[in-house]
BALOBA-1460 file (C-alpha; in Angstrom, 3 decimals):
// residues 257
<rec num="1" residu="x" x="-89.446" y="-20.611" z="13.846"/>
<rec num="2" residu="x" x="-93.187" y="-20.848" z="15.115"/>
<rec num="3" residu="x" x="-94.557" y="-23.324" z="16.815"/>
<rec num="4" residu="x" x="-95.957" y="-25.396" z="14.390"/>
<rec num="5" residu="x" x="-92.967" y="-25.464" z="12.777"/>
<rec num="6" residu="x" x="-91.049" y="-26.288" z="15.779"/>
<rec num="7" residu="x" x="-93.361" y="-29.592" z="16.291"/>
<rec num="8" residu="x" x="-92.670" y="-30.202" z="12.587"/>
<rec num="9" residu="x" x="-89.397" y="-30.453" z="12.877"/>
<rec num="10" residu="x" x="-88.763" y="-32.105" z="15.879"/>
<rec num="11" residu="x" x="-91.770" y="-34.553" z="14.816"/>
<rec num="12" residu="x" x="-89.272" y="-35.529" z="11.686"/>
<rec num="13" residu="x" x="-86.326" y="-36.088" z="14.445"/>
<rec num="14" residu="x" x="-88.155" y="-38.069" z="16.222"/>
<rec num="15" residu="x" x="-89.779" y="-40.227" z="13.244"/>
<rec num="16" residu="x" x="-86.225" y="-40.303" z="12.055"/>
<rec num="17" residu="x" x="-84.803" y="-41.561" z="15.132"/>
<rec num="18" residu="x" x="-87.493" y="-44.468" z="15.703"/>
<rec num="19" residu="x" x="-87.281" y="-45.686" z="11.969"/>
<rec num="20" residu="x" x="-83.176" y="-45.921" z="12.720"/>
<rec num="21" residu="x" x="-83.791" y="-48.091" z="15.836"/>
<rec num="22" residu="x" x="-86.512" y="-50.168" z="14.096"/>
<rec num="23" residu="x" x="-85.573" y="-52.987" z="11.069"/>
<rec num="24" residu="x" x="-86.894" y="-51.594" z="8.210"/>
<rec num="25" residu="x" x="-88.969" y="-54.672" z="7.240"/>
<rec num="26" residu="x" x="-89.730" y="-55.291" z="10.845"/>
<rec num="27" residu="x" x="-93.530" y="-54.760" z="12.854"/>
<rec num="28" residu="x" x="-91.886" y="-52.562" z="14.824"/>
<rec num="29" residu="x" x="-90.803" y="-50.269" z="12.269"/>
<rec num="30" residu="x" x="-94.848" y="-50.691" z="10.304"/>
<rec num="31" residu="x" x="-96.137" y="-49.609" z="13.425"/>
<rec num="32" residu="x" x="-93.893" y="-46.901" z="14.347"/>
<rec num="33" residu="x" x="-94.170" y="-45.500" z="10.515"/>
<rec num="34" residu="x" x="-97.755" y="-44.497" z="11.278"/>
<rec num="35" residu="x" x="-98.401" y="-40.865" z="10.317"/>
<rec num="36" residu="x" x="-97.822" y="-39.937" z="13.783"/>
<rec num="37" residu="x" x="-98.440" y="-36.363" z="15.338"/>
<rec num="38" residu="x" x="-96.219" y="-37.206" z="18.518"/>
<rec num="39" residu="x" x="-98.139" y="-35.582" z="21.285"/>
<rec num="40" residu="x" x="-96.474" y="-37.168" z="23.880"/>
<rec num="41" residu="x" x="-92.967" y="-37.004" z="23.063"/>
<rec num="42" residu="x" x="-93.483" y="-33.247" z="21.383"/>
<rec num="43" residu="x" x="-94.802" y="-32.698" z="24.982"/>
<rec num="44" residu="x" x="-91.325" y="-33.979" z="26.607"/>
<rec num="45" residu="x" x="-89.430" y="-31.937" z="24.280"/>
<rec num="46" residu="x" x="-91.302" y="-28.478" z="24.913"/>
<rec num="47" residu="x" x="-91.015" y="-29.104" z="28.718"/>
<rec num="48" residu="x" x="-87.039" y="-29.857" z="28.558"/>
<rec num="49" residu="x" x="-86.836" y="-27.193" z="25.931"/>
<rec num="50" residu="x" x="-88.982" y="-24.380" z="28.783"/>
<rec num="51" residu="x" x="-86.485" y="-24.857" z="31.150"/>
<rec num="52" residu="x" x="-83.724" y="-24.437" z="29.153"/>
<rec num="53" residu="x" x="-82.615" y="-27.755" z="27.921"/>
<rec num="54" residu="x" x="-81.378" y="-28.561" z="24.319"/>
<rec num="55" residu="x" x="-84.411" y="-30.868" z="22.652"/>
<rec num="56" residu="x" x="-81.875" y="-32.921" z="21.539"/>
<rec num="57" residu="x" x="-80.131" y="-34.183" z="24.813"/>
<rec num="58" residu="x" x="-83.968" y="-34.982" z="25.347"/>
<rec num="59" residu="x" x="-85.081" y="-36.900" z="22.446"/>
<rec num="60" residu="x" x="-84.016" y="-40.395" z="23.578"/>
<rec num="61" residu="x" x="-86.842" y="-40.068" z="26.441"/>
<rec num="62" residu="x" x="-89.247" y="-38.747" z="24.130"/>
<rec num="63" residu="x" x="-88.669" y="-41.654" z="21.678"/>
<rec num="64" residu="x" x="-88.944" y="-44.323" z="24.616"/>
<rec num="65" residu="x" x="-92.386" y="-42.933" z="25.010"/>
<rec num="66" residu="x" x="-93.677" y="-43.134" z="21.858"/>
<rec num="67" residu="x" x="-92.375" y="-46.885" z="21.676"/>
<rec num="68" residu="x" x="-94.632" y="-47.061" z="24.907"/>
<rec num="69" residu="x" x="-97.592" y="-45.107" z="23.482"/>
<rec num="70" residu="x" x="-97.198" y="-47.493" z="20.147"/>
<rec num="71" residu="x" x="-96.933" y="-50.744" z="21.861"/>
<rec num="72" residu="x" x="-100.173" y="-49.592" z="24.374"/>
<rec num="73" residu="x" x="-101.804" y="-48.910" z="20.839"/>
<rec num="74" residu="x" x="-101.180" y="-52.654" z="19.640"/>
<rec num="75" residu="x" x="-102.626" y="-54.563" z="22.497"/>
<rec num="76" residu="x" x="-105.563" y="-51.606" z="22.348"/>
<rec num="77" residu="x" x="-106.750" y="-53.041" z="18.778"/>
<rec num="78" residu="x" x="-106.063" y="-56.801" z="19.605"/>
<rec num="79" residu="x" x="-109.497" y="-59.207" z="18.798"/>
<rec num="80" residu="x" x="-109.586" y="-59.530" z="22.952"/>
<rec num="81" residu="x" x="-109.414" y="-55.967" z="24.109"/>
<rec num="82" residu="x" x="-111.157" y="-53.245" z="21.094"/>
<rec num="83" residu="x" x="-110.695" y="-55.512" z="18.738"/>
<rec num="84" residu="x" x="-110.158" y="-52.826" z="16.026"/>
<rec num="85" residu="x" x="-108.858" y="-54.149" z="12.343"/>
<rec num="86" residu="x" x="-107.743" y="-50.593" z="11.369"/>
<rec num="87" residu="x" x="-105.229" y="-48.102" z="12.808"/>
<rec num="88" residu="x" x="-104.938" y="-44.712" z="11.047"/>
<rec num="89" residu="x" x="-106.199" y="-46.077" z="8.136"/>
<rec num="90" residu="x" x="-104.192" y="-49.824" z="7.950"/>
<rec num="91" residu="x" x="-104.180" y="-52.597" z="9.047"/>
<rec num="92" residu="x" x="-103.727" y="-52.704" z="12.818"/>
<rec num="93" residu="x" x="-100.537" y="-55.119" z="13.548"/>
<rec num="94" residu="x" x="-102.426" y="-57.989" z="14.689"/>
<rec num="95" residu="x" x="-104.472" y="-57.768" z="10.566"/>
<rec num="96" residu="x" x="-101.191" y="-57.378" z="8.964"/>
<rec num="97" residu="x" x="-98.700" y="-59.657" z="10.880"/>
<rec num="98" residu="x" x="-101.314" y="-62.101" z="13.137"/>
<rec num="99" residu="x" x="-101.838" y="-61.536" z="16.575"/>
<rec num="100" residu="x" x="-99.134" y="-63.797" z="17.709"/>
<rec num="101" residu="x" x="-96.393" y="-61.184" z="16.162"/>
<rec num="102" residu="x" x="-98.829" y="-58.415" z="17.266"/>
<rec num="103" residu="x" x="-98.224" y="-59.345" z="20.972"/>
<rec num="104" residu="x" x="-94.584" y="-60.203" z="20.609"/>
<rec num="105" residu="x" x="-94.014" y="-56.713" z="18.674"/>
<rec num="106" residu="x" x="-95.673" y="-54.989" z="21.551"/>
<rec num="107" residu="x" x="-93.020" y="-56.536" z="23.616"/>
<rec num="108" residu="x" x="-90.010" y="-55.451" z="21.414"/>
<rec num="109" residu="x" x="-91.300" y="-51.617" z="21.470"/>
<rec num="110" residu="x" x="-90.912" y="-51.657" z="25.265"/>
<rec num="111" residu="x" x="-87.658" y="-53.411" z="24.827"/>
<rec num="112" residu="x" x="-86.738" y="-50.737" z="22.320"/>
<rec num="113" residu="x" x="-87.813" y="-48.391" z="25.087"/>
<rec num="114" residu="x" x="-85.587" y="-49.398" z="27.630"/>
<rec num="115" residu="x" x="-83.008" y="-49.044" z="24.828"/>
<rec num="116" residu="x" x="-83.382" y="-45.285" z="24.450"/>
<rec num="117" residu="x" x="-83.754" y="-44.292" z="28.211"/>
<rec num="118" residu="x" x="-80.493" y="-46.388" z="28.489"/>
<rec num="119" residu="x" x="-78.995" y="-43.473" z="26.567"/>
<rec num="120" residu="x" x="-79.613" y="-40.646" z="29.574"/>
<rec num="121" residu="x" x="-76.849" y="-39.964" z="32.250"/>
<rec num="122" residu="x" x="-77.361" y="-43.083" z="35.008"/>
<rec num="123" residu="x" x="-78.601" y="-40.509" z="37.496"/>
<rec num="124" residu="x" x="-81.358" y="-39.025" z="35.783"/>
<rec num="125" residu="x" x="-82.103" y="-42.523" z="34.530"/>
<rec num="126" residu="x" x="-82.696" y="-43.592" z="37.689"/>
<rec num="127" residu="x" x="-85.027" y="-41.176" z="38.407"/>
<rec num="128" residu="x" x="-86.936" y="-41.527" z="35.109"/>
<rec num="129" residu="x" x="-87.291" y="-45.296" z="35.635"/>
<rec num="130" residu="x" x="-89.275" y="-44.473" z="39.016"/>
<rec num="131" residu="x" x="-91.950" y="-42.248" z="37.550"/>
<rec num="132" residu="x" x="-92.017" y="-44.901" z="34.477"/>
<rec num="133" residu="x" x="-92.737" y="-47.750" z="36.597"/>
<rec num="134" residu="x" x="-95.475" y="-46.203" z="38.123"/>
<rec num="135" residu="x" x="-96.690" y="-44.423" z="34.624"/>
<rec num="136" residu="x" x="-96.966" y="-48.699" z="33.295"/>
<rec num="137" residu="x" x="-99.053" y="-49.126" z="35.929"/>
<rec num="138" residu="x" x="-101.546" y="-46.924" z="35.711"/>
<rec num="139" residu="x" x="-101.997" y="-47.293" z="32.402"/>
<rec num="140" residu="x" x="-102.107" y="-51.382" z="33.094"/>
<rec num="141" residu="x" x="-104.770" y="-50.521" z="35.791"/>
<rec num="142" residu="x" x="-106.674" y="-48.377" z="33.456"/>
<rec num="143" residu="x" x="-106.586" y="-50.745" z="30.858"/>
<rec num="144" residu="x" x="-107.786" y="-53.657" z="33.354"/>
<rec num="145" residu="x" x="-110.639" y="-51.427" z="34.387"/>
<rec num="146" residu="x" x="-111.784" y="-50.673" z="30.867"/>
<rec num="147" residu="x" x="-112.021" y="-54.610" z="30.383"/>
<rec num="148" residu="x" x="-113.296" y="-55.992" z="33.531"/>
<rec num="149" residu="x" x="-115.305" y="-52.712" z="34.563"/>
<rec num="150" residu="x" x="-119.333" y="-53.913" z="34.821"/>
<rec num="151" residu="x" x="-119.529" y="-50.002" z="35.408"/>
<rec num="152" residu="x" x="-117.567" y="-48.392" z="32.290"/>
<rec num="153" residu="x" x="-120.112" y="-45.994" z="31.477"/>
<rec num="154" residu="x" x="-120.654" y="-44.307" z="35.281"/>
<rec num="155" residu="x" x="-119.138" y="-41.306" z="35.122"/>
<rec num="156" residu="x" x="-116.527" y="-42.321" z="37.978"/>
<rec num="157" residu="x" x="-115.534" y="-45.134" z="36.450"/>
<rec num="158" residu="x" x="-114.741" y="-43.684" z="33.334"/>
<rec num="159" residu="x" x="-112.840" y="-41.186" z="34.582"/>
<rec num="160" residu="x" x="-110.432" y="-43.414" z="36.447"/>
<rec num="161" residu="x" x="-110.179" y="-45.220" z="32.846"/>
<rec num="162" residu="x" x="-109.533" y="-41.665" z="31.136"/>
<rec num="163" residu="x" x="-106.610" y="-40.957" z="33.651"/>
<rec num="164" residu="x" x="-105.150" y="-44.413" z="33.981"/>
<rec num="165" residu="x" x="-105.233" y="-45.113" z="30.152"/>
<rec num="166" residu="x" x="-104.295" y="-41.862" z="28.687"/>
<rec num="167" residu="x" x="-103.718" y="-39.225" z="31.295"/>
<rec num="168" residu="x" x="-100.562" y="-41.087" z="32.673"/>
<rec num="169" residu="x" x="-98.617" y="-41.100" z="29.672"/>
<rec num="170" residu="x" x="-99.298" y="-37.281" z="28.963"/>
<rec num="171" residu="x" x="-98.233" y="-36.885" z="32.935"/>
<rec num="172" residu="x" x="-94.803" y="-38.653" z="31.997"/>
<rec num="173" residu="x" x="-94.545" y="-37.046" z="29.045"/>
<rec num="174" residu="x" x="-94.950" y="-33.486" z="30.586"/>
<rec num="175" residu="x" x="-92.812" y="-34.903" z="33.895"/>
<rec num="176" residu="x" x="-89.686" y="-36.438" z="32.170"/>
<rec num="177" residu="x" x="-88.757" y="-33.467" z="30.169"/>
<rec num="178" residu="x" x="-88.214" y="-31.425" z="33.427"/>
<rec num="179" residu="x" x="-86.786" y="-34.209" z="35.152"/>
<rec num="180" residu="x" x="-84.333" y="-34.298" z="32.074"/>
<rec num="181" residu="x" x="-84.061" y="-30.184" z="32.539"/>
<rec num="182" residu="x" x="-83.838" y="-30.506" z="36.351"/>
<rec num="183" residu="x" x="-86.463" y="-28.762" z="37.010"/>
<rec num="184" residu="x" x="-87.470" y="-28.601" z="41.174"/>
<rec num="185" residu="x" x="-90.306" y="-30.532" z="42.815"/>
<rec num="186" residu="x" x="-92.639" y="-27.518" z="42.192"/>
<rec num="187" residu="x" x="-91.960" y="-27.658" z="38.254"/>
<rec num="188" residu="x" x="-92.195" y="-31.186" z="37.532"/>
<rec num="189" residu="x" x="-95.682" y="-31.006" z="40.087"/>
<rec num="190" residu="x" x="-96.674" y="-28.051" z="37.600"/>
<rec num="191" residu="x" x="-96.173" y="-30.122" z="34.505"/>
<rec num="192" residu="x" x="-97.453" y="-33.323" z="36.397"/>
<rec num="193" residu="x" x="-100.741" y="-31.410" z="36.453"/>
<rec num="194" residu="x" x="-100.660" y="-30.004" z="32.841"/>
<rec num="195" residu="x" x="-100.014" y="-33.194" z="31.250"/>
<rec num="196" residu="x" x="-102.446" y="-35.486" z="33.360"/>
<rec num="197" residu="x" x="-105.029" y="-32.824" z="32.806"/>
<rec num="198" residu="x" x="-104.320" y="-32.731" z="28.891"/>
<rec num="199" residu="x" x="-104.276" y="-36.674" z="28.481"/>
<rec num="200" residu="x" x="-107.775" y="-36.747" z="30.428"/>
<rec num="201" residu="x" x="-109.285" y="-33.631" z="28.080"/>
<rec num="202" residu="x" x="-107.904" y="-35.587" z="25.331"/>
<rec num="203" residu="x" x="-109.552" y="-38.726" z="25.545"/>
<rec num="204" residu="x" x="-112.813" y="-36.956" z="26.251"/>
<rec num="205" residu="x" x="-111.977" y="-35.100" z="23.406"/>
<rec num="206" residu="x" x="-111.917" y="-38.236" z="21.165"/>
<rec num="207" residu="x" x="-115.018" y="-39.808" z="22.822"/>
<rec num="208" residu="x" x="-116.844" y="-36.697" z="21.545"/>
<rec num="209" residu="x" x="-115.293" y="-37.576" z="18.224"/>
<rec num="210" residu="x" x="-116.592" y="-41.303" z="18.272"/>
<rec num="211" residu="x" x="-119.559" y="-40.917" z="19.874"/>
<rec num="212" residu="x" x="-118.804" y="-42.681" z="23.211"/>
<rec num="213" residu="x" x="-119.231" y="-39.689" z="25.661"/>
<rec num="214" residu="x" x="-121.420" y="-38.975" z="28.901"/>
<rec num="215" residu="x" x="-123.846" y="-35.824" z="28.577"/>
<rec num="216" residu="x" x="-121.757" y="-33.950" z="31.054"/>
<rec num="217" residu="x" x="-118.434" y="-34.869" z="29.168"/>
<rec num="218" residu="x" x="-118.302" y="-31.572" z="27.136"/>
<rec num="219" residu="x" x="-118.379" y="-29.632" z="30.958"/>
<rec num="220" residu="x" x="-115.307" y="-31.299" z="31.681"/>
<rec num="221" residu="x" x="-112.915" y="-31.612" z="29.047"/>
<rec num="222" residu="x" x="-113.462" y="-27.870" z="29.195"/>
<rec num="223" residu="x" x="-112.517" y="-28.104" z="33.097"/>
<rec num="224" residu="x" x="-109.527" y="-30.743" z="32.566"/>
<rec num="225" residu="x" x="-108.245" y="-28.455" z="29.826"/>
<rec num="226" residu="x" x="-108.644" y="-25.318" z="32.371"/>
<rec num="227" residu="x" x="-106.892" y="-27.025" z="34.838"/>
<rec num="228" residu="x" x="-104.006" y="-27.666" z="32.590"/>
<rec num="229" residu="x" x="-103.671" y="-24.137" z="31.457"/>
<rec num="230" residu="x" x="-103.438" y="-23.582" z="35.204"/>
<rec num="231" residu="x" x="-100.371" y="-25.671" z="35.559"/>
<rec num="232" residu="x" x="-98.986" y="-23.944" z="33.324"/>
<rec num="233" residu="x" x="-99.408" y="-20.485" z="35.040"/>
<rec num="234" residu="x" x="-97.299" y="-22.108" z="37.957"/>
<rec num="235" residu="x" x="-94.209" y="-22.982" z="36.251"/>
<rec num="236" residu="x" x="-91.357" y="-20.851" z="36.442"/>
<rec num="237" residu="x" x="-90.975" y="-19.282" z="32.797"/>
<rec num="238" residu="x" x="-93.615" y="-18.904" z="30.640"/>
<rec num="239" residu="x" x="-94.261" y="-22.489" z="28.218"/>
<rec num="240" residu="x" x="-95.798" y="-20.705" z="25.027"/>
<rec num="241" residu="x" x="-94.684" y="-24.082" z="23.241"/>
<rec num="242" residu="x" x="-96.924" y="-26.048" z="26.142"/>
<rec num="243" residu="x" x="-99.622" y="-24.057" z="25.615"/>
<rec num="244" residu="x" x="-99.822" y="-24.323" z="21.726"/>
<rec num="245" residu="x" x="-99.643" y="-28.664" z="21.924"/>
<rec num="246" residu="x" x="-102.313" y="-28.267" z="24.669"/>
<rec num="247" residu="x" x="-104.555" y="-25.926" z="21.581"/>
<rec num="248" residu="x" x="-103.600" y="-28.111" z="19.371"/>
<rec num="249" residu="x" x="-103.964" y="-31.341" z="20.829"/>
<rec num="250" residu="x" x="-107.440" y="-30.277" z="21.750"/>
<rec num="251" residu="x" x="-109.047" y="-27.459" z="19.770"/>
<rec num="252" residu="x" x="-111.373" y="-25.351" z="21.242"/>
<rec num="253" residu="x" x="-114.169" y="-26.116" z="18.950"/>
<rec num="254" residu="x" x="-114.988" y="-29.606" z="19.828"/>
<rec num="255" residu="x" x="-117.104" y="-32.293" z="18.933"/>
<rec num="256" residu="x" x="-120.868" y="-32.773" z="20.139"/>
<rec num="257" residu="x" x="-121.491" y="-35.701" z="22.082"/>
């Protein structure tokens, strides 16, 4: 199996898995049936899976964090934040269901969350639930400094956006499948790095896309993605799976700003 096919087939586990937690006439289950690539949680799964790990004894973490990714998403395209009516080509929850169900499926995706990391062995639970807490946050603090920011577009400021908003998840993502492998402090710093790195040159990445990047933006999603190979050249066994979602997540030929 290559690696595309190995992030197709765990990408149908993984769809199949949410859709089973989710009512099928429910929000939740319209925005989790989005045509989704599953970065993040194909990143969780390729980090367990380099250290040895089974995918499978995994794929409850990776599912909690796309139910965290997806209910991020929903608040992103509410009328008061981007106030976006589409989301991969429908209706964004808050057009299809009204923003009051919008907000109150945002809150049943973390709930549904907290369901799947329930399903990990209490001790490695424990330790998950730490580096989640402080994964919310960041991304709460990036999304509060996207909002309030009178600064968005200095390149400072939008860098502590880029990490906060997106680079934290990736970080998790890349963290909590060697926390799941038990990997040592050195591995899960090693994918710490890669996955922080990869969230960062991934947003830049789809600034370039829409038109919403600094000049000097195309310097450093080339350095952020750089850095993440470099990670990767620390870990303990080579992660030719890590290195593909970092290609593929973002191609070498990029956008112009």
């Amino acid at each position: 199996m290559n690696y595309k096919q190995w992030s197709g087939v765990w990408g149908n586990k993984i769809h199949t898995a949410l859709q089973a937690a989710a009512r099928s006439t429910s929000p939740v289950s319209y925005v989790l049936d989005k045509g989704f690539r599953y970065y993040r949680p194909l990143i969780c799964l390729a980090s367990a899976q380099m250290l040895g790990q089974n995918p499978t004894q995994t794929l409850p973490v990776a599912c909690a964090i796309q139910c965290i990714h997806c209910a991020s998403l929903i608040v992103d395209d509410l009328p008061s934040f981007d106030n976006s009516p589409i989301r991969r080509e429908e209706p964004a929850c808050h057009v299809k269901f009204g923003e009051n169900i919008a907000i109150l499926t945002s809150y049943e995706l973390f709930v549904l969350a907290e369901k799947f990391m329930l399903q990990v062995p209490p001790s490695t639970y424990v330790r998950l639930r730490q580096k989640l807490v402080k994964t919310m946050n960041a991304m709460l603090e990036g999304q509060a400094r996207d909002v309030t920011s009178k600064s968005a577009h200095s390149p400072s400021a939008r860098a502590k956006i880029r990490s906060g908003k997106t680079g934290s998840l990736y970080c998790f993502s890349a963290v909590a499948g060697g926390i799941m492998a038990r990997g040592n402090s050195h591995c899960l710093k090693a994918l710490g790095k890669y996955g922080g790195n990869l969230g960062v040159a991934y947003q830049i990445y789809d600034d370039l896309r829409d038109r919403e990047a600094l000049p000097q933006d195309e310097v450093r999603l080339q350095e952020h993605k750089t850095m993440a190979l470099e990670a990767l050249s620390r870990l303990p066994k080579p992660a030719p799976l890590l290195e593909y979602l970092l290609d593929e997540i973002v191609p070498s030929s990029h956008p112009s700003a």
